[in-house]
C-alpha positions in Angstrom: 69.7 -36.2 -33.8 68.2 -33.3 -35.4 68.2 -33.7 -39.9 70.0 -30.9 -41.4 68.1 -33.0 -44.8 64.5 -32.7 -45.6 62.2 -35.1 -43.9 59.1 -35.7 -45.3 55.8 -36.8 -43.0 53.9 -35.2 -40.3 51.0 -32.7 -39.7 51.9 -29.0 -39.7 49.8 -27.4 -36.6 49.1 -23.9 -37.0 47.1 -22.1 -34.2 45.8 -18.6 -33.4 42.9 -16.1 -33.5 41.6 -14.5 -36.8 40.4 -16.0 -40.2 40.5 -15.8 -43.7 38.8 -13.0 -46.0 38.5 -15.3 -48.3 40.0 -18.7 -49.9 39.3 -18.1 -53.4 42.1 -16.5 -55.3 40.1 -14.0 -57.4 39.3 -11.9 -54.6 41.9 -13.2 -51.3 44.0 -10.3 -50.4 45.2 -10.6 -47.2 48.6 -12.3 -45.7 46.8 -15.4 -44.0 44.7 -16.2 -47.1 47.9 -15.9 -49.8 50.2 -18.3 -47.5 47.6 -21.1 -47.5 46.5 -20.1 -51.0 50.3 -20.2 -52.3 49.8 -24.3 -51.5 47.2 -24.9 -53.8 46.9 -21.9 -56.4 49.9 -21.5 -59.0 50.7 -18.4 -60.7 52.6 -17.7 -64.4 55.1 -16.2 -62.1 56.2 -16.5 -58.5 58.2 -15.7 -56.1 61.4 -18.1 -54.5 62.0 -18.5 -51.0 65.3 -17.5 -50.2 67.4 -15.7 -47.5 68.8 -12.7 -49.8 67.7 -10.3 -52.6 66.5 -12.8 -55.2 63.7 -13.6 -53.1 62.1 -10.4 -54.2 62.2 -10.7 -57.9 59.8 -12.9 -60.0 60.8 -16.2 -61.0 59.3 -18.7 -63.6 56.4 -20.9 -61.8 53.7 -22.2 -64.4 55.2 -20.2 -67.0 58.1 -22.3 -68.7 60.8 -19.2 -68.7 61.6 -16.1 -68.3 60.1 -14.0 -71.1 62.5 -11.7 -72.9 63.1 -10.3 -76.3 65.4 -12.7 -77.8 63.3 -16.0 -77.0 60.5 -14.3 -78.5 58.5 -13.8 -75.3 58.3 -9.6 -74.7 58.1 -7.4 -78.2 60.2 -5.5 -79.2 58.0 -2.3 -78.0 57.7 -4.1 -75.0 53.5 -4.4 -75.0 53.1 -8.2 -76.1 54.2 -11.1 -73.7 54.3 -14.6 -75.6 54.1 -16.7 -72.1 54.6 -20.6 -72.9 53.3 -22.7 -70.1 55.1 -25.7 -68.6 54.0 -28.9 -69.4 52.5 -31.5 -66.6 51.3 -28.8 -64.4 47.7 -30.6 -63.3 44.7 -29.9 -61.4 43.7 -32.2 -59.3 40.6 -33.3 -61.0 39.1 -37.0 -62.1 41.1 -37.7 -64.5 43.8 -35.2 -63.5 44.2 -32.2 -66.4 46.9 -30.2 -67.3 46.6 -26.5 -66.6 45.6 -24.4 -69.7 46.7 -21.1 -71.2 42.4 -20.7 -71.1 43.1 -21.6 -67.2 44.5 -18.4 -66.9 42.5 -16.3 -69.2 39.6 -17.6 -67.0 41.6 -16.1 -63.9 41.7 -12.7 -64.9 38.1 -12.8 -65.9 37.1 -13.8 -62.4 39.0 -10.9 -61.2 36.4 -8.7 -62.8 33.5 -10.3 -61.5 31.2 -8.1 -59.6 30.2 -9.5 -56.5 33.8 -10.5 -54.7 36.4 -8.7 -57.5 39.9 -8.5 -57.0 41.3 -5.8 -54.4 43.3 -4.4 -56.8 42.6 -5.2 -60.2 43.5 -1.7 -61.2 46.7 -3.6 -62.0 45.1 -5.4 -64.5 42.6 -2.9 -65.9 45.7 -0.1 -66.0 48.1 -2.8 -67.8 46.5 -5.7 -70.2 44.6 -3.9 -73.2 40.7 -4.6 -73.2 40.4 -5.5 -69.4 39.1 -1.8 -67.9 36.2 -2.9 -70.7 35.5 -6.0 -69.8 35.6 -5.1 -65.6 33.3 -2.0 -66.5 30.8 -3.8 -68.7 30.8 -6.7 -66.6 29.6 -4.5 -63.6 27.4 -2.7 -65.8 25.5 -6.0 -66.8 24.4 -6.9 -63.3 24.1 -3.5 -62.0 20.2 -4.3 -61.7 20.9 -8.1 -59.9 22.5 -7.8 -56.7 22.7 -11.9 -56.2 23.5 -13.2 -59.5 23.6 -16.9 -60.0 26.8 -18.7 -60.6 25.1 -19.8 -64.0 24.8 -16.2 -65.2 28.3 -15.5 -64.2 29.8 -18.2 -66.3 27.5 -17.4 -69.2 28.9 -13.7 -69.3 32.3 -14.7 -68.6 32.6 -17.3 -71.6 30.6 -15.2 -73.9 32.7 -11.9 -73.4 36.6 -11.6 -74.1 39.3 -9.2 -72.8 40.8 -8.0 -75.8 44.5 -8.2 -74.9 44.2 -12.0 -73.5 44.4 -15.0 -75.6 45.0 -18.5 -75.4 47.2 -19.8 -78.3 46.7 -23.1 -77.9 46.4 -24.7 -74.9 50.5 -24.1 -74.2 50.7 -20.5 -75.3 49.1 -17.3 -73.2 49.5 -14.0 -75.3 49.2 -10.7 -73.2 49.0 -7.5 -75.6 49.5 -4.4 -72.8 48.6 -0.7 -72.9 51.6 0.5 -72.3 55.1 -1.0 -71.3 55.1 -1.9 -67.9 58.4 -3.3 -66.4 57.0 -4.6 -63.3 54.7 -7.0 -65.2 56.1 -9.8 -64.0 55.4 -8.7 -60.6 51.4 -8.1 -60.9 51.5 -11.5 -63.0 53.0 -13.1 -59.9 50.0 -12.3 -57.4 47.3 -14.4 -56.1 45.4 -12.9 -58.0 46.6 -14.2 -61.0 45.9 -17.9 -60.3 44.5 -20.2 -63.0 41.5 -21.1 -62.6 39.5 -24.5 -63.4 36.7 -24.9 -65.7 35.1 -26.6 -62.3 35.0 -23.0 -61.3 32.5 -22.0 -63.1 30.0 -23.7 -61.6 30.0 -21.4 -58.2 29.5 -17.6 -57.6 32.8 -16.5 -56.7 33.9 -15.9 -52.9 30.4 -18.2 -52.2 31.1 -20.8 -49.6 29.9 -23.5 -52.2 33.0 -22.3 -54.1 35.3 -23.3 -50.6 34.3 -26.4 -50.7 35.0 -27.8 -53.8 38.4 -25.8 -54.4 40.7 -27.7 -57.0 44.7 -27.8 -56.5 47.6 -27.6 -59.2 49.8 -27.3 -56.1 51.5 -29.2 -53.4 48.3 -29.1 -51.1 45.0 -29.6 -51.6 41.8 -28.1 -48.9 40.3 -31.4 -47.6 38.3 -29.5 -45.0 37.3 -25.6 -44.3 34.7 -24.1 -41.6 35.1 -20.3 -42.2 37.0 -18.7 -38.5 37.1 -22.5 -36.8 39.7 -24.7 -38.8 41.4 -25.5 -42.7 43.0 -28.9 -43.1 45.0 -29.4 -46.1 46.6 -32.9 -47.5 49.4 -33.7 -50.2 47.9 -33.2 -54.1 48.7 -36.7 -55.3 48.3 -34.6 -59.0 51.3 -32.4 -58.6 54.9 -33.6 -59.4 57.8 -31.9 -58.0 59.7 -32.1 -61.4 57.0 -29.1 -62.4 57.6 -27.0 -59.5 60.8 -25.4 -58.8 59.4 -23.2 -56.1 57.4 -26.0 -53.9 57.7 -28.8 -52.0 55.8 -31.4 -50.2 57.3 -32.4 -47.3 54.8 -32.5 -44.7 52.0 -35.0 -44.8 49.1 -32.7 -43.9 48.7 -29.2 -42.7 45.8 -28.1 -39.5 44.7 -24.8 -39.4 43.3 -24.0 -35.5 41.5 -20.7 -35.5 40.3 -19.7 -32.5 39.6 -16.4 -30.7 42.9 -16.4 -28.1 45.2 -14.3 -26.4 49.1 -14.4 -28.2 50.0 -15.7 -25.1 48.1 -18.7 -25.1 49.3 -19.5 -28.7 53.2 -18.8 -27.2 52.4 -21.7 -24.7 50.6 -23.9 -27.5 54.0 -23.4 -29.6 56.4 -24.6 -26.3 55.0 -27.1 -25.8 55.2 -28.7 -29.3 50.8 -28.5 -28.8 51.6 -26.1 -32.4 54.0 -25.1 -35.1 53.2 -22.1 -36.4 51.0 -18.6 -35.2 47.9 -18.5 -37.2 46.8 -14.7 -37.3 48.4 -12.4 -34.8 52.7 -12.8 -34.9 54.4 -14.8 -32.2 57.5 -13.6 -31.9 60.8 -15.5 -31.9 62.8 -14.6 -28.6 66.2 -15.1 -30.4 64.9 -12.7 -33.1 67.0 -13.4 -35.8 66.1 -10.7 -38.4 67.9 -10.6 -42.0 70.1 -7.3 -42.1 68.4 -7.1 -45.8 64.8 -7.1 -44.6 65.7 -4.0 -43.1 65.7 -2.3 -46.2 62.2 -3.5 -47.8 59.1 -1.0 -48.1 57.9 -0.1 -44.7 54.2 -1.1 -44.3 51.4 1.3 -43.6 50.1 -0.1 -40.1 47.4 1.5 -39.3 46.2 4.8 -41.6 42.5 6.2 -40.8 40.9 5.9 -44.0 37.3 7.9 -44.3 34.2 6.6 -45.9 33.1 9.5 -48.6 29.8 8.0 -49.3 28.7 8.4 -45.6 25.4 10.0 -44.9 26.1 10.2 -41.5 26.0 13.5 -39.2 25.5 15.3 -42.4 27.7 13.1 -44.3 30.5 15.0 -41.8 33.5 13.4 -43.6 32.8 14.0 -47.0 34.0 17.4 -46.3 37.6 18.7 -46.7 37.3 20.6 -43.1 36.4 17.6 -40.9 39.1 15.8 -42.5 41.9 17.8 -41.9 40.5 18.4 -38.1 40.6 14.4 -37.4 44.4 14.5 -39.4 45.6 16.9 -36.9 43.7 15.7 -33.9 45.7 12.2 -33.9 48.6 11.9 -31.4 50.4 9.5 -33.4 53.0 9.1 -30.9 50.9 7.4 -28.3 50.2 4.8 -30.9 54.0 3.4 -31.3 53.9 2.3 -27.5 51.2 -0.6 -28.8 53.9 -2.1 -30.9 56.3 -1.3 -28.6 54.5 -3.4 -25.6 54.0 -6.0 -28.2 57.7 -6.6 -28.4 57.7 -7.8 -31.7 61.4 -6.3 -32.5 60.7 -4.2 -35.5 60.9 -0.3 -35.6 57.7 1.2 -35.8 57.1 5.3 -36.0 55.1 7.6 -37.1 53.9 7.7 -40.6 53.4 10.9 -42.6 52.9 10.2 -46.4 51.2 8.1 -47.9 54.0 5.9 -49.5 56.3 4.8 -46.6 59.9 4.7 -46.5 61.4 2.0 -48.4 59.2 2.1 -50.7 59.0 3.7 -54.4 57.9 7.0 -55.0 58.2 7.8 -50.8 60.0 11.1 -50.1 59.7 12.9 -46.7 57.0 15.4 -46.3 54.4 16.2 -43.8 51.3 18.1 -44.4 49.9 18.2 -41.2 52.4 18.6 -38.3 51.6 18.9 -34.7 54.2 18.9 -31.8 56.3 15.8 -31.5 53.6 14.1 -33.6 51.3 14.2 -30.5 48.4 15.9 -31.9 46.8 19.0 -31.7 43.5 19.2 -30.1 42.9 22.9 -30.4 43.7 23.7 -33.8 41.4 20.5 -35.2 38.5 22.4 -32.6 38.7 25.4 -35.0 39.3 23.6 -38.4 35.6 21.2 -36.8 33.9 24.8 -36.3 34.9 26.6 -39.7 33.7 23.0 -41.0 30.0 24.0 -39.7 30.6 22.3 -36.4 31.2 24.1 -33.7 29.8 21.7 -31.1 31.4 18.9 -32.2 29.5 15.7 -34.3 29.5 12.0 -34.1 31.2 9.4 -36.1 30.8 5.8 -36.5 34.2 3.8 -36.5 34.7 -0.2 -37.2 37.6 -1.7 -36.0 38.8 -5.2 -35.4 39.6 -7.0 -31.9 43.0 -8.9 -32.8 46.5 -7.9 -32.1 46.5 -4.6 -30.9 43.9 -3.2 -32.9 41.4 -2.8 -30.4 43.3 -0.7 -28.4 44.5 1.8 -31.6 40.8 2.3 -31.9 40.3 3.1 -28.6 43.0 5.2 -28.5 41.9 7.4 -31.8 38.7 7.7 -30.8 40.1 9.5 -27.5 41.7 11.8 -29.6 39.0 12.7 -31.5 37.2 13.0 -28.3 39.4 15.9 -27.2 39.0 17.7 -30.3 35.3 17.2 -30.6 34.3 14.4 -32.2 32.5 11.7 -30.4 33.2 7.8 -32.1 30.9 5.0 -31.8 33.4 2.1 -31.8 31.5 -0.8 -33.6 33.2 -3.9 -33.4 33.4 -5.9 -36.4 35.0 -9.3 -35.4 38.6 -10.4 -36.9 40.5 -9.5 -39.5 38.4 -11.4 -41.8 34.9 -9.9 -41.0 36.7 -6.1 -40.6 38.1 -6.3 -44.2 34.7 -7.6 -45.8 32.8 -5.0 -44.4 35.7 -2.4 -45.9 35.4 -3.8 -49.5 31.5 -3.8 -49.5 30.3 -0.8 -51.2 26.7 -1.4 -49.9 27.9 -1.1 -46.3 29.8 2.2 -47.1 26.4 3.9 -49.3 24.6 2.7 -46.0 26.8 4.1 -43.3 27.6 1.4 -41.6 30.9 3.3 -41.0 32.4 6.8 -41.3 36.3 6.0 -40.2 38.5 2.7 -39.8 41.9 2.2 -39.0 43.2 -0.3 -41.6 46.7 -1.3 -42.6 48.6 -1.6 -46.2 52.0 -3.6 -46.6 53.3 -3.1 -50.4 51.9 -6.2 -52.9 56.2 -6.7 -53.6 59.3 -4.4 -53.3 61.7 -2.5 -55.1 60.2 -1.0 -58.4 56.7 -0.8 -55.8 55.0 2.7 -57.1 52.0 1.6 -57.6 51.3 -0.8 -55.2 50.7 1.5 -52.5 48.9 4.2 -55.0 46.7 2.4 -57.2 44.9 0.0 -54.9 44.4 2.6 -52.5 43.5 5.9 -54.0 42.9 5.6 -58.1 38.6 5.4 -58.7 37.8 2.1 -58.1 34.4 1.6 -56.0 33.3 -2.4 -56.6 33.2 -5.6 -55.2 36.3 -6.3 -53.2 37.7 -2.6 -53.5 41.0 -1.6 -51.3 39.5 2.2 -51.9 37.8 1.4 -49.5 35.8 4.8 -48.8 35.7 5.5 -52.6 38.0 8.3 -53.0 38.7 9.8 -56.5 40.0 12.4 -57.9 40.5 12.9 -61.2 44.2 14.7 -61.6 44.8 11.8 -59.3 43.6 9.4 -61.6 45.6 11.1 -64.3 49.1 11.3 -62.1 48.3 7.9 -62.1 48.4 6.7 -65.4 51.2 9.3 -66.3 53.6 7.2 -64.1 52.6 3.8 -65.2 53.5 5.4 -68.9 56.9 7.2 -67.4 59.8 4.9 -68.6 62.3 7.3 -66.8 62.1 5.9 -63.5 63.2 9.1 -61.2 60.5 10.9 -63.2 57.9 7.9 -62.5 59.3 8.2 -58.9 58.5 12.1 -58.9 54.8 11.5 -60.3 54.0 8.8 -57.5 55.3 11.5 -54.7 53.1 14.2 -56.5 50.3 11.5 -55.9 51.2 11.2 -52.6 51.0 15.1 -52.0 47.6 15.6 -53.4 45.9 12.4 -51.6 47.0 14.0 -48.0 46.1 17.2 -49.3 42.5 16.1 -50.3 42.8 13.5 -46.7 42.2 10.5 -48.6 43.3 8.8 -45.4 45.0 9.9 -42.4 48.6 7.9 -42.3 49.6 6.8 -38.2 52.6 4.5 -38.6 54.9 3.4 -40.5 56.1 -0.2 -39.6 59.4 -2.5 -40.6 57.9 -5.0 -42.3 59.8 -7.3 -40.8 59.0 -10.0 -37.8 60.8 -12.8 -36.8 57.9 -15.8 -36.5 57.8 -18.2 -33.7 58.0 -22.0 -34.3 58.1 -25.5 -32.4 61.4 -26.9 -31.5 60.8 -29.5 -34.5 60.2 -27.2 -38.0 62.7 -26.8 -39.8 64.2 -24.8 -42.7 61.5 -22.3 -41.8 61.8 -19.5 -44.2 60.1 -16.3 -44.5 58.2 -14.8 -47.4 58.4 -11.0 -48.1 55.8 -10.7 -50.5 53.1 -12.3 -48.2 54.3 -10.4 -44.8 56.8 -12.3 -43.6 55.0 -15.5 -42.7 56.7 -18.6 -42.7 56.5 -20.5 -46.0 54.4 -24.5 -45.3 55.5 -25.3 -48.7 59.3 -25.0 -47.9 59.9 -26.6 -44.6 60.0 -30.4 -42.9 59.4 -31.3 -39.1 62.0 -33.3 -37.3 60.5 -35.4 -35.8 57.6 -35.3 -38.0 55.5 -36.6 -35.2 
C-alpha cells in the first residue's frame, strides 16, 4: 500500500543526456546545475516548494527572518538590510562549523572573480554599494594573467572589501544598497548568493579541483562527480532539519546518469522503474497535470538568435546594423513552433517578438520586424544584406547544441538564412554544458569561434521580474561567465537601465524596461523566435512521491522535497 506519509531511504535515479555548466555556485546558471546545487548550497533567502502563489516569493532560509522596518532589518530609506543569520546552520567540515555572516561576504566576492564570474552579477554590481568597484578592479588586477592561481585569488579577495558588505559578527550580515530595490530579496535568493566556505579558497573557481572537494550546509552532500558521465550525492550528516524549513532529507542517496540518449530511451528507463527522474532534456508526464497558475508565470525566451559583436569574421558581417536586421527578418519563426509541437511536451509555444515575453514585467506587445504570418521574408533581408555591402551574400559561423530539439532549430535557421543569402557553418558544440561555456567565454567570442547561436532565457523569478530578462542579457557586461553573451552595449541602454532599477513607481519602472526592450530590437541585440510556457509537467517512476515542481529553477522536480515508495 502506497504511503501518503514521507518515507525516508532509497537512491533517487536520475537519467538523461546533457551535463552541468558548472557545480560551483559562483558561476552555475543553468536549471540542471541550481536543482542539484539547491541540495548542498544554502542561500539568506529561498524559495518554498508549494503548489500555489507563495511558491514565488522569497522566504527566510539561512537568514533567521524576514527583514522589515519594525524588527530593525530594512532602513527606514529602504538601502540598509540588517540580515541576522540562523543559528546551527553547518558546513560539513571536520569539526563541523556553523555558517558565517563572512560565509556570505565571501560569496559575493567570488561572484566577481574573473575567470568563471557570475552570469548576472549586474544584480549585485547595480544593487549593493561598492560591488561594481570591487568586480571592475578585480578584473583590472589580472587583466595581464590569463590563468591565475587559486592562491592569488584568495589573496585579492581577503585583502579587498566591497564597501556595502559587512560581517557584524559572525551572526549579523549588513548590506548598505545604492538605491532601494524591492526585489532584493529575490537576487539574495539565487544560487548565486550561496555562502561560501573558507575551504574555498584554496581552488580557482569553476576548476575541477574546486568539484571535488565541494563542502555542504545542506541536506546532500557531492560524494562523487565526473563532468557529462555521473554526480552521486549522500545525506549531510552536518545539517539538522530543525534549521531548514525549506529542505528535507528523505532519500538516502541521489545518482546522477548522464549519458548522450534519445528521450525515448530515458521514457523506457523511467517505466520500467530502471530511473526516477529526466536528467537534461524533459520527459513528459502523459497525464499532464499542469497547475492552472503556472499558466500565468513569465513566458521563457526559447530560443532567441543572439549575435557575437566582437566577431572578425566575413568582415566582422554582424557587427553591422544592416546584416542584423536582414537575419531578423529572414527567420520564419513559424516553422520553429512545429519542433515543440512534435515534442509534445503540452505547453503553448509561439512566436516571440520582444525581447521581454509575456508574463513577464516590463513585456508589452510590439513587433519591429514583421513578415507574413511570422514566416519570414527572404526577399526583403536580400536587399537589407546588399545595402549592408553584401550583395552576394557572406558566411557566418553558428554554434549550437545537439540535445532536445536544438539541433534541428539550427538547422532550420540556417536554412533560412540560406534563402536570404547567408551561408552558416553549423559547428556543433556538444550539450548544454559545453554550448553555454563557449557563450560566456569572451576569448572565444574576440576569436570568432562564432558569429550567431540560438540560446534560450527563462526569467531568474516571477512577478516584479524587470530586470531579469534586461540586465543579464543586454546592460555592458563582457567577463568571465557573461549571459551578454556577444557583448552588446549601448549606453542610453545602460542608462534606461539604471533609471528603472531607481523608478519606485512601478508602471513607470514597467514603461522604462519596455523602452529597453524597443531599443535592444532596434539595435538587434538578438533576434527573439519563441516565446515558450514555462511550464512542463515532468515524468517520474511509479514510486516518487510528493514530487513538486520548482518555478524558479524551470520547473524541475524538487530531490529535496520528495520520498520513494518503496524506497527500493
Amino acid at each position: 500500500m502506497e504511503s501518503a506519509r514521507p518515507v525516508r531511504g532509497g537512491t533517487l535515479r536520475y537519467f538523461g543526456s546533457g551535463g552541468m555548466d558548472h557545480i560551483d555556485p559562483a558561476c552555475a546558471y543553468y536549471a540542471f546545475d541550481h536543482q542539484i546545487i539547491r541540495l548542498f548550497a544554502r542561500q539568506l533567502f529561498s524559495y518554498p516548494t508549494t503548489l500555489d502563489e507563495t511558491a514565488l516569493r522569497p522566504v527566510p532560509d539561512v537568514a533567521a527572518e524576514m527583514p522589515t522596518t519594525a524588527n530593525g532589518g530594512v532602513s527606514a530609506d529602504g538601502r540598509t538590510y540588517m540580515i541576522r543569520l540562523r543559528p546551527g546552520v553547518c558546513w560539513d567540515t571536520d569539526p563541523v562549523r556553523e555558517v558565517t555572516a563572512a560565509d556570505f561576504v565571501r560569496g559575493f566576492k567570488r561572484m566577481c572573480n574573473p575567470v568563471a564570474g557570475a552570469g548576472a552579477v549586474a544584480y549585485y554590481t547595480s544593487t549593493v554599494k561598492g560591488m561594481a568597484e570591487f568586480a571592475a578592479d578585480y578584473r583590472a588586477a589580472f587583466a595581464d594573467i590569463p590563468h591565475p592561481a587559486a592562491a592569488q585569488l584568495a589573496e585579492y579577495q581577503n585583502s579587498h572589501e566591497i564597501s556595502g558588505l559587512t560581517a557584524e559578527g559572525p551572526r549579523v550580515l549588513r548590506i548598505e544598497l545604492i538605491r532601494p530595490a524591492n526585489d532584493m530579496l529575490n537576487i539574495l535568493s539565487m544560487m548565486f548568493a550561496s555562502a561560501a566556505p573558507a575551504e574555498y579558497d584554496r581552488f580557482v573557481p569553476g576548476s575541477p579541483e574546486l568539484a571535488g572537494a565541494l563542502r555542504s550546509n545542506g541536506p546532500y552532500r557531492v560524494t562523487a562527480y565526473e563532468p557529462g558521465r555521473r554526480l552521486s550525492m549522500a545525506r549531510n550528516p552536518a545539517w539538522s532539519q530543525e534549521t531548514d524549513s525549506l529542505r528535507h532529507q528523505y532519500v538516502e542517496r541521489v545518482e546522477v546518469e548522464m549519458a548522450q540518449v534519445a528521450d525515448r530511451e530515458v521514457r523506457r528507463r523511467i517505466e520500467a522503474g530502471e530511473a526516477d527522474l529526466s536528467w537534461g532534456s524533459p520527459v513528459i508526464s502523459k497525464d499532464r497535470r499542469v497547475l492552472d497558475a503556472d499558466r500565468h508565470l513569465g513566458y521563457a525566451l526559447n530560443p532567441y538568435l543572439v549575435f557575437n559583436l566582437r566577431s572578425p569574421n566575413s568582415g566582422g558581417a554582424v557587427r553591422k546594423l544592416g546584416v542584423r536586421r536582414a537575419i531578423a527578418y529572414a527567420v520564419d519563426k513559424a516553422a520553429k513552433v512545429k519542433f515543440f509541437d512534435e515534442m509534445n511536451v503540452g505547453t503553448v509555444t509561439e512566436p516571440a517578438h520582444t525581447a521581454i515575453p509575456r508574463g513577464n514585467f516590463g513585456y508589452r506587445p510590439y513587433d519591429r520586424y514583421p513578415t507574413p504570418g511570422d514566416r519570414g521574408d527572404p526577399e526583403r533581408s536580400r536587399r537589407l544584406l546588399a545595402d549592408a555591402g553584401y550583395p552576394d551574400g557572406l558566411r557566418l559561423r553558428a554554434v549550437y547544441r545537439d540535445d532536445a530539439v536544438h539541433g534541428e532549430i539550427a538547422e532550420s535557421y540556417a536554412e533560412d538564412l540560406a534563402a536570404a543569402g547567408i551561408t552558416v557553418d553549423l559547428v556543433l558544440a556538444g550539450q548544454s554544458d559545453d554550448f553555454y561555456r563557449i557563450l560566456q567565454d569572451p576569448a572565444m567570442a574576440e576569436a570568432g569561434e562564432w558569429d550567431l547561436a540560438a540560446a534560450a532565457w527563462t526569467p531568474d523569478w516571477f512577478g516584479n521580474n524587470g530586470r531579469a530578462y534586461v540586465q543579464p542579457m543586454f546592460q555592458s557586461n563582457f567577463a568571465a561567465g557573461t549571459t551578454n553573451y556577444g557583448d552588446y552595449r549601448n549606453p542610453a541602454v545602460d542608462r534606461l537601465i539604471e533609471e528603472a532599477l531607481s523608478e519606485p513607481d512601478p508602471e513607470r519602472a514597467e514603461s522604462l524596461w519596455h523602452e529597453v526592450d524597443r531599443q535592444v530590437l532596434e539595435d538587434v541585440a538578438i533576434v527573439p523566435v519563441m516565446a515558450c510556457e514555462p511550464t512542463i509537467p515532468h515524468m517520474t517512476s511509479a514510486r516518487v512521491r510528493n514530487a513538486l515542481p520548482m518555478p524558479q529553477i524551470d520547473r524541475w522536480l524538487d530531490a529535496a522535497n520528495l520520498w520513494l515508495d518503496p524506497p527500493d
